[in-house]
N, C-alpha and C positions, 0 to 999 in steps of 0.2 A: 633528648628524646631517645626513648629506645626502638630500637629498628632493629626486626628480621629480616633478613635476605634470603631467600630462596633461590638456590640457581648461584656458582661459581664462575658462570664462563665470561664471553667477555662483557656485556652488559652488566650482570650480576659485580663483580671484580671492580670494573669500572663506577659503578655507580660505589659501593663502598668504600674505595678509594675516595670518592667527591664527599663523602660524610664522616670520615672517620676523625677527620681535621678539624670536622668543625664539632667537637665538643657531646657528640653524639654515640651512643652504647650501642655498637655493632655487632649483631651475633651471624653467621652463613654459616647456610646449608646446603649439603653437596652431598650425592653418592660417591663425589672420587676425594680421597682420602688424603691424596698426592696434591690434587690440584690445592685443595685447602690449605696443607703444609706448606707451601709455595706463598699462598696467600697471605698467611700468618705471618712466615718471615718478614713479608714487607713491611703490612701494616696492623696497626693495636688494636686487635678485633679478638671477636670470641669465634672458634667455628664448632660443627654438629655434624659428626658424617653418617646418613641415612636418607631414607627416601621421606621427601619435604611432607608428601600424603599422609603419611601415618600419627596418627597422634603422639605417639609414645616420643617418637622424633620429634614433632611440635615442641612438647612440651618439654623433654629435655635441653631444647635450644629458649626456653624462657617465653615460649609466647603468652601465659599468662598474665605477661602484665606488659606486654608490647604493646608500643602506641603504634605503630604499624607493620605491619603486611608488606614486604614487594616479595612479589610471587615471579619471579624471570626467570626460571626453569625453558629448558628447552620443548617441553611438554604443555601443552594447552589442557590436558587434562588433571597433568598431578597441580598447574596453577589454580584451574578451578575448582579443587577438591579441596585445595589447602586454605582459600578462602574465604569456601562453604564451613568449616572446618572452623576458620577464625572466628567465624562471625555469632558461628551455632554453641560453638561449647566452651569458649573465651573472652567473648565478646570487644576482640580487638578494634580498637573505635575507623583506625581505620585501613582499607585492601588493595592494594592494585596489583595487578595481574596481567603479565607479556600475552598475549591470544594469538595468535600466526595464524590459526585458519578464517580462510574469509566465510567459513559455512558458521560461523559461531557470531565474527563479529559482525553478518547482519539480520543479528537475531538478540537486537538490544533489551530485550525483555527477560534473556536467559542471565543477564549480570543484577538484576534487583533481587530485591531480601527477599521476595517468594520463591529464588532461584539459587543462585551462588553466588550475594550477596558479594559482588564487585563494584565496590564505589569506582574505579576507575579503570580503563582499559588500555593498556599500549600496545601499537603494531609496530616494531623497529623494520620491517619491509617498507610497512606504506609511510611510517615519516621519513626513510631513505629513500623510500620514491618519490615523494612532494619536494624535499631535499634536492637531488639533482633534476628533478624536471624544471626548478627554479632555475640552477645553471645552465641549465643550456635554451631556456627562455633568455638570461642575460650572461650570455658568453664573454664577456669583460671581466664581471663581478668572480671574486674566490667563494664570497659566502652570500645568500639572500636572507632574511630572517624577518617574519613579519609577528608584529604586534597589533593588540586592540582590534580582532577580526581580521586583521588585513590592510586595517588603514594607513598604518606607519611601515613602514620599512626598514630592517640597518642592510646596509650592503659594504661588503671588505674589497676593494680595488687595489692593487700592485701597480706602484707607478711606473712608465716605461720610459726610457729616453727620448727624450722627442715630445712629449705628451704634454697636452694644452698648457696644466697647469706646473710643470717644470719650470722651479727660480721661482715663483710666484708667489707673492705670501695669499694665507687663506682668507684674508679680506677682501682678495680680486675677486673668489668665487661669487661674492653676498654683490659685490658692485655688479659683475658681470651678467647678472641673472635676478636682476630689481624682484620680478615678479615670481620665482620659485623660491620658496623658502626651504633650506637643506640647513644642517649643520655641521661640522666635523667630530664627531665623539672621539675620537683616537687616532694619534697615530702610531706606527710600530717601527722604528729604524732599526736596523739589524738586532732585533729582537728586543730592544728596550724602548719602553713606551713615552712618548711626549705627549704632554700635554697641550692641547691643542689650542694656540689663542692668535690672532689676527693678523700679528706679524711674522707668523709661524712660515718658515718659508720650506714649499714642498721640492723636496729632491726626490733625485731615481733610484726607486727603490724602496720608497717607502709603502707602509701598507697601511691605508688609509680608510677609516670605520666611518659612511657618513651615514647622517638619520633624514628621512625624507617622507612628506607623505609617497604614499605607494603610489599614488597616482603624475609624480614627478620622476620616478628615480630613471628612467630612460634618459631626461633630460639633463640631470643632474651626470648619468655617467658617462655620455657624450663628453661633460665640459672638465672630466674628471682626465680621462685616457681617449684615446680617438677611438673611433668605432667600430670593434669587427663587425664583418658582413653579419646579415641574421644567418640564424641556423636553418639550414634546408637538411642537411644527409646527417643520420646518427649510427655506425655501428656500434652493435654491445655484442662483446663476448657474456657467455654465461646462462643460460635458460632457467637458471633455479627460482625460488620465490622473489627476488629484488628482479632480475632480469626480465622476468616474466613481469612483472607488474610495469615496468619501465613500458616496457616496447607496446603493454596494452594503455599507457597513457600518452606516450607518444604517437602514435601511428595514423592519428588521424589530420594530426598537424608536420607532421617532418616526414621524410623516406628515410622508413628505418628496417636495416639489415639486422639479425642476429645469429650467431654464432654459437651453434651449441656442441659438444664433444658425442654426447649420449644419443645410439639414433632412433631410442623410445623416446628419449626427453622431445627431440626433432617432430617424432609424427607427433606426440601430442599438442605440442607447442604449435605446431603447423594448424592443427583443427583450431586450434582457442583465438589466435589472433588474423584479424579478417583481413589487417592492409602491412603486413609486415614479412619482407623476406627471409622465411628463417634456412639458415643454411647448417649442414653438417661438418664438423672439422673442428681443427685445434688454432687455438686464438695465436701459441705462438710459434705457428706454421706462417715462417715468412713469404712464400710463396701463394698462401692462400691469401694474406692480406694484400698481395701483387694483386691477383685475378678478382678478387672484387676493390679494386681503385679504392685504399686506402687513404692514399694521397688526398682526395676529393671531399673525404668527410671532415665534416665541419667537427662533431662531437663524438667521439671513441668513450667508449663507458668498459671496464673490464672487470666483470660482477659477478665474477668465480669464488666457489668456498675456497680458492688453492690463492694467497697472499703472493708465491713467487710468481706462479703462473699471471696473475694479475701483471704484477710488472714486469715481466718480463714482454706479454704481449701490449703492455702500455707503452714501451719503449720501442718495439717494433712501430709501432703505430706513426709514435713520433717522427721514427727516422724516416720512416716511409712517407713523410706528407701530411699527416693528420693535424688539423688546427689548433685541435684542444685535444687536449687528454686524461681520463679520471679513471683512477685507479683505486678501488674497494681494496683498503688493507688493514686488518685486523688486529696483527701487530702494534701496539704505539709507538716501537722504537721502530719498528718499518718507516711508518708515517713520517715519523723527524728526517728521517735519511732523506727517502724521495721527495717530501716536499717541496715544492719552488726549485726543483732541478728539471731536467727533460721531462717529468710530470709534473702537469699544469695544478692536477689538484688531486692529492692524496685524502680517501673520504674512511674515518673511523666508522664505522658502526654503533659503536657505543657513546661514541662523543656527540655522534648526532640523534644521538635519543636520549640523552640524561638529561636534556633538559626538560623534557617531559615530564619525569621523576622527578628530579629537583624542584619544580611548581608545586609540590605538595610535602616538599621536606622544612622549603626557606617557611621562618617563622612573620609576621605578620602577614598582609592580606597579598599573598604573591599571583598573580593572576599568570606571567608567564616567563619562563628560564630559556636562556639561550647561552648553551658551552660553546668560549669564542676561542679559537686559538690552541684548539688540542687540549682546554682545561684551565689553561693558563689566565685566562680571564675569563666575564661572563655580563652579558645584557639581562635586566631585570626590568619586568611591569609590573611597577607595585602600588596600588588602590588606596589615597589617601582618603582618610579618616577624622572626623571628629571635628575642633576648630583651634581656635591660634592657642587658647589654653591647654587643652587637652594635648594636641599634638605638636612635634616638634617642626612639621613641614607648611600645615594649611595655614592660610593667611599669609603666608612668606615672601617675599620674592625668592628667586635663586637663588642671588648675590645673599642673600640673611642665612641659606640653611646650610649646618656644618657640616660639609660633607668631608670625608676622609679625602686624603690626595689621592690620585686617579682613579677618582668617581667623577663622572661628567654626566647631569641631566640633561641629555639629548633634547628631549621632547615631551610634550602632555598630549593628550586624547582626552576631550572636554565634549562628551555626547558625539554627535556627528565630528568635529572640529579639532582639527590636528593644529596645535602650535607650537613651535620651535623652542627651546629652551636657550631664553635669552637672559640675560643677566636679572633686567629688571619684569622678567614674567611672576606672576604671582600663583602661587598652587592654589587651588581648590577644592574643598571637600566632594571626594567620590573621583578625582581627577586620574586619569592614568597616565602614570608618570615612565618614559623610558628614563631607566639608571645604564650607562655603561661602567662595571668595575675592572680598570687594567689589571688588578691584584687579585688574585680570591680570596685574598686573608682579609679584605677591606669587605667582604659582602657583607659578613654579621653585621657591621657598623651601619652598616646602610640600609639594615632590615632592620634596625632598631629606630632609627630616625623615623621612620614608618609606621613604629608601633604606636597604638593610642596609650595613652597615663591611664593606670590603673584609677578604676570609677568612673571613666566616661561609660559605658555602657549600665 
């Protein structure tokens, strides 16, 4: 497939990194020239240095005969222009476009062909704010990730010493809990992955991937780790567009403080949010996080454009008391360092939005992408098709389809009706299937099993 990128920074970057591997003709486009050169080194792409808007640029980066459009510029306007642009004088089949301001995205008529012709819209603010308002609804869990509307769930737990299922093979979980049906999709022992089967015994330290309906997984993570208190108190450093969108989704379920530097950003942050303390100051002023009882917060969030400044007030937090601690860092090699150290959870930016993007790169009928593990793996809901001839999966049981080694099917979503991926379950046409891939080099394989044989349609 050929792909234009628009936009180098770290979305743009990151998302070309995730396709460049997989057999994909990458060309980016940047005004900075340096950033590119950087880019290039790493990885076997094409780049274009100009501004994305202008045709002359367009077309000197190949969009004549690009099969798509990612528009992730920092600008919500040069992305809208560049896929009015595609649509109008190239006819690139297909757009997607980063949008940041919320005046644009709820004004869903402005992205149709009478408009600026954006088949698809991403906000990396509001899927980082769904993102962590997930964790600190379940303060146990590292990741929450839901599929099929909402009905499934994957959630990633760290096992602690002491914790229920320590020594335990995974077959006490399924005795334990007759009437919840959960799975184990993976586990992670210092960084290499097991595959997960019944005599599998959980030790400390493991980091364990389970698949559950949504409407179990509190019960399930009770019996996984014991149970921190719910969340009542959340402070977040940082007033910008994540910050802000946080503390306005929070506020009416938790006492939530904010911490902002800037004291225009303060009064206006003060008018926009109705039940949120917002306060003046620096995050990693040890003395301020004294006088508002750091100690006592359950959920510390540290949502600054500045990566040091994040950690360093995240580890303030920590020393000070703080239960949990999440720290917005931009960096990947940042990410790796603090990881699973005195920060509870290091959250990428772009790792949690490329699976947005990716749903519309994986080839057969991919309905939803989840980047697990900083890249390193990934969960897939992929839409079987066709029947036992046509297709390699429907009519199947599990235990029949070949799946590449660590790929584990989790689960199906069958109309209303979630059921576990159990050996002898059978796929069905239209069914949606959770894939977990421990490898990324194993997804192609796994979108292929998916694809229908040429002539069923």
């Amino acid at each position: 497939m050929k792909i234009l990128i628009l936009g180098a920074g770290q979305v743009g970057s990151t998302v070309a990194e995730n396709l460049v591997g997989e057999a994909n003709d990458i060309t980016v486009v940047d005004m900075d020239g340096d950033k590119l050169a950087q880019l290039q080194d790493r990885l076997d792409l094409r780049t274009v240095t100009g501004n994305a808007a202008h045709p002359s640029t367009l077309e000197q980066a190949g969009i004549a005969d690009a099969d798509m459009l990612l528009a992730v510029t920092l600008s919500d306007e040069v992305n809208l222009v560049a896929c009015k642009l595609a649509a109008s004088l190239y006819n690139t089949p297909t757009r997607i476009a980063r949008i940041r301001t919320a005046d644009y995205l709820k004004r869903e008529e402005l992205f149709n062909t009478e408009n600026f012709c954006v088949n698809f819209s991403i906000c990396p603010e509001q899927i980082l704010t769904d993102y962590i308002t997930k964790l600190i609804e379940f303060p146990e869990a590292l990741q929450v990730l839901e599929f099929a509307d909402g009905k499934v769930s994957l959630v990633a737990v760290k096992v602690f010493e002491g914790g229920p299922l320590v020594g335990k093979p995974l077959s006490y979980l399924r005795s334990h809990m007759p009437q919840v049906e959960t799975r184990v999709a993976a586990i992670f022992r210092q960084d290499r992955a097991i595959i997960p089967e019944g005599g599998t015994v959980v030790q400390t330290g493991d980091e364990i991937f389970f698949i559950a309906d949504s409407n179990h997984i509190r019960r399930v993570l009770n019996e996984m780790r014991r149970m921190d208190k719910p969340t009542k108190r959340v402070m977040i450093v940082g007033g910008g567009n994540i910050g802000r969108r946080l503390a306005k989704a929070l506020e009416r379920d938790y006492n939530v403080k904010l911490i902002e530097f800037n004291k225009k950003s303060c009064k206006r942050l003060a008018e926009e949010l109705t039940n949120t303390l917002v306060l003046n100051g620096d995050g990693t002023d040890e003395k301020l996080m004294q006088q508002e009882n750091v100690g006592e917060v359950d959920v510390f969030c540290a949502l600054t454009n500045d990566d040091e400044n994040n950690i360093m007030s995240a580890l303030l937090a920590k020393q000070g008391g703080a239960r949990k601690v999440l720290s917005l860092i931009n960096r990947s090699a940042y990410v790796d360092l603090v990881q699973g150290g005195k920060i509870d959870i290091a959250l990428s930016p772009a790792h949690v939005t490329i699976g947005s993007l990716l749903a519309y790169v994986r080839q057969g009928d991919v309905a939803v992408v989840h980047s697990l593990r900083r890249g390193a793996a990934e969960a897939l809901e992929l839409v079987a098709h066709g029947d036992r001839e046509s297709s390699h999966v429907v009519g199947r049981r599990i235990a029949e389809v070949d799946l590449p080694r660590g790929a584990t099917i989790g689960a199906l979503v069958r109309g209303d009706e979630v059921h576990m991926g159990h050996h002898d379950t059978v796929i069905e046409a239209e069914d949606h299937v959770i894939v977990f891939v421990t490898e990324k080099r194993m997804v192609k394989k796994v979108e292929k099993l998916f694809q229908v044989r040429l002539g069923f349609f």
